[in-house]
C-alpha positions, 0 to 999 in steps of 0.5 A: 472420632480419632478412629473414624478419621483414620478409616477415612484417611485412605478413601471414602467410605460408607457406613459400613465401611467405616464400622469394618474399617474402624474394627480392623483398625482397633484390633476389634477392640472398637465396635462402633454402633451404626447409630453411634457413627452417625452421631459421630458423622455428623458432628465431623461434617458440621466442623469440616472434618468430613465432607459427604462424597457420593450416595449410591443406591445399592439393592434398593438401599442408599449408601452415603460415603464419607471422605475426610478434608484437608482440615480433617486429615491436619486435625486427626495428624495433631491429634496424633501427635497429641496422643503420641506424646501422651504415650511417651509421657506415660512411659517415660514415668512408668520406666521411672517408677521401675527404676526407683521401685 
């Protein structure tokens, strides 16, 4: 989810583009499955998070694209700063642990 609003922070996207996106963004440790983003889309739709921003018929097949929401870009900034913190916390106790060890 944090990922995929993150590919959406910029423009709107497809499918595909988010998957692209999403890899580019992880350093390819994220491989996000078609079927898996939908699901993922979804659930981001019914809270808001992302709105369907066009359709477009490319070689006879319809690409949706998604765009995130003013609600969309407030959760994945707390979200953000959530994981932030996490990361401080998490070196702050292991800077500990080097000292005491």
């Amino acid at each position: 989810m944090f990922l995929t609003l993150t590919a959406l922070v910029g423009e709107p996207r497809h499918g595909y583009g988010i998957v692209q996106e999403v890899e580019r963004l992880s350093g390819g440790r994220t491989q996000l499955k078609i079927g898996t983003l939908y699901g993922v889309l979804d659930r981001l739709a019914t809270e808001g998070l992302v709105v369907l921003d066009r359709e477009e018929a490319e070689n006879g097949r319809l690409r949706r694209y998604y765009r995130l929401t003013d609600d969309g870009a407030a959760a994945l900034e707390q979200e953000a700063a959530r994981l932030a913190e996490n990361v401080r916390t998490a070196t702050a106790r292991l800077r500990a642990r080097t000292v005491t060890s």
